[in-house]
N, C-alpha and C positions, 0 to 999 in steps of 0.2 A: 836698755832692754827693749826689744822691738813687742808691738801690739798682735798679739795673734790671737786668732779666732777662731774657733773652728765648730761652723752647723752641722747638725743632725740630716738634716734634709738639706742631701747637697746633689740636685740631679749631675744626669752624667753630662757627656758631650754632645750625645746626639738631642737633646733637648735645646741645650746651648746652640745646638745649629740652627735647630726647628725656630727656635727663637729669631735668629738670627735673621732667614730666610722670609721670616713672618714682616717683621719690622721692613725688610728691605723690597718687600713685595713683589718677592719675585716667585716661579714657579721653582717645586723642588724638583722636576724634571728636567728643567734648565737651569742648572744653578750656577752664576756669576762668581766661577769657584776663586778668581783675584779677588775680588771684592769680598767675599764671603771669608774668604782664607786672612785676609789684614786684619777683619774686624774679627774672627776670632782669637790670632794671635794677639791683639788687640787688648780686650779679655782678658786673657789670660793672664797680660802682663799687669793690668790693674789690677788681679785677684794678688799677683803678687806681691806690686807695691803696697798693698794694704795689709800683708801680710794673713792673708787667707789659705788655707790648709789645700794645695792645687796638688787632686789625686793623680797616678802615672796615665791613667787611663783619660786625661786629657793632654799632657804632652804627647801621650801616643797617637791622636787625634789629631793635634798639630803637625806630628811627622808625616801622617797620613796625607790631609790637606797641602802640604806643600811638596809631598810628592807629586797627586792629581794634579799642582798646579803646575811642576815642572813637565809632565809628561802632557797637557793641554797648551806646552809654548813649544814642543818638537813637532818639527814641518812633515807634515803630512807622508812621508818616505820612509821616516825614520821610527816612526812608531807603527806603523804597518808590518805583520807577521808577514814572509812569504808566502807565497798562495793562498791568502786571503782574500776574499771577494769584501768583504767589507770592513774598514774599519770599528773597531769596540772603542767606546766613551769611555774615557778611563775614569768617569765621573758614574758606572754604571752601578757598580758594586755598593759605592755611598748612597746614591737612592734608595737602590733596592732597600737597603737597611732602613732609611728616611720611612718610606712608604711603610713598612711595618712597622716600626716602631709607633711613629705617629697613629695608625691603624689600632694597634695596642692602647696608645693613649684613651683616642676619643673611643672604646669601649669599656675603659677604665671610668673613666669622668664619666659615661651615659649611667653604670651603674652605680656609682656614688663610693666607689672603693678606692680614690686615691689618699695616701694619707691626709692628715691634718683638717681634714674635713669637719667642720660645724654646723651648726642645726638655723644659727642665726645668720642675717642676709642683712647688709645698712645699702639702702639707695644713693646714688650716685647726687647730690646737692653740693651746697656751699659746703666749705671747710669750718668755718663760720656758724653755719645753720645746726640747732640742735634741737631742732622739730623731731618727732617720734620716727621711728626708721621700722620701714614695712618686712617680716622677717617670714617672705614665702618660697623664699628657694636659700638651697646650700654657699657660700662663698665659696672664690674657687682662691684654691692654694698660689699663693706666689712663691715662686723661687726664685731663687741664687742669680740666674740669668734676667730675672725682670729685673730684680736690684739694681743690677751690675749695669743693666742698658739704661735703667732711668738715672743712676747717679753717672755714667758717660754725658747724656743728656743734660746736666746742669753743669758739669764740668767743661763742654763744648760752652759754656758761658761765662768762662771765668777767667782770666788772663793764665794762660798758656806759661807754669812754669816748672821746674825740672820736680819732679814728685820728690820729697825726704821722707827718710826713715822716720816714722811715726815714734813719739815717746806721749805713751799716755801722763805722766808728769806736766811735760810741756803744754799738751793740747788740750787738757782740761778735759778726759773725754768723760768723768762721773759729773761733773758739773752740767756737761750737753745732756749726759743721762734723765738729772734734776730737770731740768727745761724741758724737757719731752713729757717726760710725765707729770711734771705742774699743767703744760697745755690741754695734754688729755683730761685733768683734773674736772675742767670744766666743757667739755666736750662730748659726744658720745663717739665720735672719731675726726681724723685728721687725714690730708693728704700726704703721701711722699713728698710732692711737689712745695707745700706747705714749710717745710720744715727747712728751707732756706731761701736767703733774703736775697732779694736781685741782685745786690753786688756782692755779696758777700765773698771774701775770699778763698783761693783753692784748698789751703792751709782747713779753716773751717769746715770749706765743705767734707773735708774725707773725717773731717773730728766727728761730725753730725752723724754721716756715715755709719763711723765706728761706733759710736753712741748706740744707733740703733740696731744694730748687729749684734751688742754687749746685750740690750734691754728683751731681745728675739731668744739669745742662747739660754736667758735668765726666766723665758717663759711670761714676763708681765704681758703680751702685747699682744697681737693678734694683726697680721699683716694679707692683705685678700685683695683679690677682683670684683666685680660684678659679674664680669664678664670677660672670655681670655684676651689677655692683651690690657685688659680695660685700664682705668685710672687705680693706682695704688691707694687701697686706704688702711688703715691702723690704727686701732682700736685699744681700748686693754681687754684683756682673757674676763670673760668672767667668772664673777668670785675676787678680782684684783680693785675693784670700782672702788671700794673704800680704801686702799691703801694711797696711804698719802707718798711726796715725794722723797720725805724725812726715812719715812718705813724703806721706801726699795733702795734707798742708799744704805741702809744697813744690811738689806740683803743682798747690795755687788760686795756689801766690807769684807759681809763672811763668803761668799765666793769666793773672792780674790786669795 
């Protein structure tokens, strides 16, 4: 029986792009749409391999992108209308969209209206450090697509081998559950980055992964920025501070 998952808060594709564009720093009016088009079929396919709920409305985003990207390898004759004075970007349409949506965002986020928004704010310190954390502005929501890039990210670190069908049995993934939240235990938060060991293997890291995606749908946890893009950190919910590790393993039993 394969591990699936499926969040609440699962942005769409044009987020997934914004994202995309962000990390590779490029302008969204020029956009490196090869580049841009791998790393999000890219994506897509680790949402797969891990067995993540991948809405139609991003495979249709992929068919999209790899159209723009076939129609930006035809030689300059063939993709010209007749009598046209100027050639059209077949990259025009995708912006446009980019530009508003994005536009939408950062009015969303200026008025404090995006979901999952909280009142409390941890400063960016050691993983380690559990000095008092200053709580004067909002965290900002992470999604689907930071996850996705930050666990790319340690996986680009790990010997390179063919992804398997995940069995929670095998991989221990309530046991990873236990570890995360014993960590937190004595914390007031932890890094993304935190939560695997330099060598650690592939096999682990998508258990870890899982673990924390399991502990997200279950509500213990609380996962944010500082700031967009910034460092991952993840906390527990409050009101969860006293439950021990004993306690949230009886609440994945009765989920499950």
């Amino acid at each position: 029986m394969s591990y699936e998952i499926k969040l609440e808060v699962f942005e769409g594709p044009l987020d997934l792009l914004l994202h995309l564009i962000h990390k590779n720093e490029v302008s969204i009016t020029d956009i490196p749409i090869a580049l841009i088009t791998q790393q999000y079929l890219e994506t897509i396919e680790l949402m797969k391999s891990l067995n993540l709920d991948v809405a139609g409305e991003y495979l249709i985003m992929a068919a999209y992108l790899t159209h723009i990207k076939s129609q930006m390898l035809l030689p300059a004759d063939e993709s010209e209308e007749e009598g046209s004075e100027q050639i059209a970007d077949p990259r025009d349409e995708l912006v446009a969209h980019l530009l508003e949506y994005k536009r939408y965002k950062e009015v969303a986020e200026m008025l404090g209206t995006m979901p999952q928004l909280e009142s409390d704010v941890f400063a960016r310190e050691s993983a380690e450090d559990s000095e008092e954390i200053p709580k004067s502005h909002q965290p900002l929501e992470v999604r689907l697509s930071d996850l996705l890039s930050a666990l790319r990210d340690v996986l680009e670190r790990t010997p390179r081998r063919d992804l398997m069908e995940l069995q929670p049995e095998t991989l221990l993934v309530k046991d990873k559950i236990i570890e995360i939240l014993d960590r937190l235990g004595s914390r007031p938060w932890i890094t993304f980055q935190s939560l695997f060991d330099k060598d650690e293997s592939r096999r682990n890291v998508l258990t870890t992964f899982l673990a924390l995606l399991e502990i997200v749908k279950l509500q213990l946890v609380r996962i944010y920025q500082e700031v967009p893009y910034g460092t991952i950190l993840i906390s527990r919910r409050e009101g969860e501070e006293a439950k021990t590790a004993g306690d949230a393993a009886e609440t994945i039993d009765s989920a499950e």
